[in-house]
C-alpha positions in Angstrom: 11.7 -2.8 -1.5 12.9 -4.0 -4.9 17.0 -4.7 -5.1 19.7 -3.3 -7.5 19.0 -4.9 -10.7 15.5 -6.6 -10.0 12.6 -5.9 -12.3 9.5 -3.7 -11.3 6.9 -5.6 -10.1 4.5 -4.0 -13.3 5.4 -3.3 -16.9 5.7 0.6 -16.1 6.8 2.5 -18.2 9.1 5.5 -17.5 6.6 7.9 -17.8 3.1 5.9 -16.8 1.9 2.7 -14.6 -1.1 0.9 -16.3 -4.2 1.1 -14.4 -4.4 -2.7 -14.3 -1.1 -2.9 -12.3 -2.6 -0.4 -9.7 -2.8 -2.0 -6.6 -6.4 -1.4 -4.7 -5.3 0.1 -2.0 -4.0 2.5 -4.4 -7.2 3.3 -6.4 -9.0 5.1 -3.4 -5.9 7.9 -3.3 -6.8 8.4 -7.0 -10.0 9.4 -6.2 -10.6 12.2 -8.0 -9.0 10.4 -11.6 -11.3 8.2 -13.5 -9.5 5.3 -14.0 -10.1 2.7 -16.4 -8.3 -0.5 -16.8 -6.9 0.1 -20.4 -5.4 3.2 -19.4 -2.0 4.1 -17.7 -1.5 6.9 -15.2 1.5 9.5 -15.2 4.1 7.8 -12.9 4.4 11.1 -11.0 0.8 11.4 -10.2 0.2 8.2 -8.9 4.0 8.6 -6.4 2.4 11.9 -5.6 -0.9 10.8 -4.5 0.2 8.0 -3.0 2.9 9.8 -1.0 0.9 12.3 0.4 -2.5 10.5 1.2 -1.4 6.7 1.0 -1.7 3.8 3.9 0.8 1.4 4.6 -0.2 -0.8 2.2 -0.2 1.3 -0.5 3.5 2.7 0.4 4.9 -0.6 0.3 3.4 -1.0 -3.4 4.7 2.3 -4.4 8.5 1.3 -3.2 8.1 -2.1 -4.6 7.1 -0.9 -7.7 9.0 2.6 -8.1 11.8 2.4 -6.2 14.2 4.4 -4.1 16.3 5.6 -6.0 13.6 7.0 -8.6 11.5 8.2 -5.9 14.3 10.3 -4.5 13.9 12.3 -8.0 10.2 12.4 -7.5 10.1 13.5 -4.1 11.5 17.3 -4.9 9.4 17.6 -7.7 6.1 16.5 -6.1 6.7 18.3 -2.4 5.0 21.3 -3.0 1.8 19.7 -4.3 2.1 17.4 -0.2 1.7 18.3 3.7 5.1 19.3 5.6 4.2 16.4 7.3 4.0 13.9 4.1 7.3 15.3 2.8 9.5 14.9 6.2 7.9 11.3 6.2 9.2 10.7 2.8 12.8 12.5 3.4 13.3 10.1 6.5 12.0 6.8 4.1 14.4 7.8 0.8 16.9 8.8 3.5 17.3 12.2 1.8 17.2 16.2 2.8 13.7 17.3 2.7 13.5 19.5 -0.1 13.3 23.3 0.4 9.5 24.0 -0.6 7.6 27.1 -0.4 5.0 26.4 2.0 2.7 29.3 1.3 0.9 27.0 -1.3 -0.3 24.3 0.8 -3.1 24.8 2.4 -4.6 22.3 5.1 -7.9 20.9 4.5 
């Protein structure tokens, strides 16, 4: 995990991570984006994805990259679109409440 006050492992932007800076175990939770290597990816979607479908590997780059403390902002925004499962995970990780989601919308696969 990155420390208070070090750099971001990528030039991300606020709002986007370039698609060059993804790391490949990342990719294959993006399935369903086409992703080009000039391109940059919403921040959000990519912490989403990655939060609800990643592996190990792929969480690591995520908290590297992202960070905590933004994450913890992230996290109530993105729970509904995640498994119950994917969000307690993430609550006990950010060491946060799980938010309060409406579960009605999720549907397992």
């Amino acid at each position: 995990m990155r420390q208070e006050g070090e750099k971001p492992a990528t030039d991300m932007t606020p709002d986007g991570i370039p698609v060059r800076d993804l790391h490949p175990s990342v990719r294959p939770v993006l399935w369903s984006y086409e992703l080009h290597d000039d391109a940059t990816m919403p921040q959000i979607t990519v912490a989403a994805a990655v939060m609800d479908r990643g592996d190990l590997v792929a969480t690591r780059w995520l908290l590297h990259t992202v960070g905590q403390p933004r994450l913890r902002t992230v996290l109530p925004r993105v729970a509904r679109r995640m498994s119950p499962r994917s969000v307690a995970l993430w609550a006990c990780l950010l060491e946060v409440d799980p938010p309060v989601v409406d579960r009605i919308a999720w549907v397992a696969a």
